[in-house]
C-alpha positions in Angstrom: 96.6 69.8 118.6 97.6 66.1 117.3 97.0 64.9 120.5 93.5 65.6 120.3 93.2 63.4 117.9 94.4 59.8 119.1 91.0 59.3 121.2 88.8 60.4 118.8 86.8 57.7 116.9 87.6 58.5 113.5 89.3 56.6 110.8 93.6 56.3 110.9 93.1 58.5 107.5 91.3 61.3 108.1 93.7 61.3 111.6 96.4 61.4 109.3 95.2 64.1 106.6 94.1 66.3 109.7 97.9 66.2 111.5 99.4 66.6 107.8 96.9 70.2 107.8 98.1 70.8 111.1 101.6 70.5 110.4 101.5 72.3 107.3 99.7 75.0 108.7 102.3 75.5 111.7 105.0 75.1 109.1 103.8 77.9 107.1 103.1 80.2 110.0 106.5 79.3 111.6 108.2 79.6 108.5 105.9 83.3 107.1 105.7 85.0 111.2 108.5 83.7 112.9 111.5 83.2 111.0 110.6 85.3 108.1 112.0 83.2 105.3 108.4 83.5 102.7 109.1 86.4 100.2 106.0 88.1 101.5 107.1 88.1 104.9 107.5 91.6 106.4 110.5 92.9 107.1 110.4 96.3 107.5 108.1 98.9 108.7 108.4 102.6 108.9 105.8 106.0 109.3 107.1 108.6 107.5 106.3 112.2 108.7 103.2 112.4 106.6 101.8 110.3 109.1 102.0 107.4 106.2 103.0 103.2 107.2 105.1 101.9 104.8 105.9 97.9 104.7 108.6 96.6 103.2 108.6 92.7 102.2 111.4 90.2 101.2 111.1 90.4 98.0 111.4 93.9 98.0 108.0 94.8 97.8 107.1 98.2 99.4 103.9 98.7 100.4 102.8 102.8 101.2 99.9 104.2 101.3 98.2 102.0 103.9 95.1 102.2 106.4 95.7 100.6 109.6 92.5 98.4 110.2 90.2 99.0 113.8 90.6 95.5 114.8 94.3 96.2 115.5 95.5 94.5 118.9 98.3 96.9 120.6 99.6 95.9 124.5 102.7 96.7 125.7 103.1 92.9 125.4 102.4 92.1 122.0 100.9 94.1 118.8 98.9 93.1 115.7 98.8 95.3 113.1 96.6 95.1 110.4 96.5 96.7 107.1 95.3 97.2 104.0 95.9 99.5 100.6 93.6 102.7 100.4 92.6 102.0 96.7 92.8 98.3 97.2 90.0 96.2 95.4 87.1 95.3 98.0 88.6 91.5 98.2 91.8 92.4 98.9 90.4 94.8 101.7 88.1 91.8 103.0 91.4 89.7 103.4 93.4 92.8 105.5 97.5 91.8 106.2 98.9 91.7 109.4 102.2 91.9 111.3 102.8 90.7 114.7 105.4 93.2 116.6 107.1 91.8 119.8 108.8 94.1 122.2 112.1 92.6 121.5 112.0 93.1 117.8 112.1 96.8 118.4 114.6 98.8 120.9 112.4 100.2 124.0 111.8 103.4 122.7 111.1 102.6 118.8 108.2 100.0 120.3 106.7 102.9 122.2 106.4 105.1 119.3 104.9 102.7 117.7 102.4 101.6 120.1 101.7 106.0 120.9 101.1 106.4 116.7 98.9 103.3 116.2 96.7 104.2 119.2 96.4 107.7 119.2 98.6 109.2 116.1 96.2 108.1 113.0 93.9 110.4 111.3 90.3 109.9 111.8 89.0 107.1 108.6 
């Protein structure tokens, strides 16, 4: 994405501050989604047999009582899950959480399950 910028015909300084929002950007994303190191990166997720998803962060914060959104992406490639809390404020709804799930963060079978309760295993909104 930097290298969009070098033929561009803008000033060296807005170049600049739009590669340092670009790099912090990718920093934070690399830092929240991939190597989990934020305290509000997810670390754990679970359904119990209530048919209820329960996140678990870093910092130990255990989110239960969720509602998986309709604009969640699941493939046997890749799945995007996003949440929110039932009695969450309407902001807070607006701005719904995600997790990305890869195959090879789960054992075969786990991922499955998964992908079988967020396509056809909710209950109706």
């Amino acid at each position: 994405m930097c290298a969009i910028l070098i033929p561009l015909a803008l000033p060296w300084q807005i170049k600049s501050l739009v590669v340092l929002a670009i790099l912090v950007s990718a920093s934070y994303a690399i830092c929240g989604y991939g190597l989990l190191i934020l305290p509000w990166s997810a670390l754990t997720m679970s359904v119990n047999v209530k048919n209820e998803l329960k996140i678990t962060y870093r910092n130990g914060v255990q989110l239960s009582n969720l509602v998986v959104a309709a604009d969640s992406v699941v493939t046997p490639y890749l799945t995007v899950l996003h949440f929110h809390e039932k009695d969450a404020p309407l902001l807070r709804r607006f701005f719904a959480r995600h997790v990305v799930v890869l195959p090879d963060a789960l054992d075969k079978e786990s991922y499955r399950q998964l992908r079988v309760w967020l396509r056809w295993g909710q209950p109706n909104p």
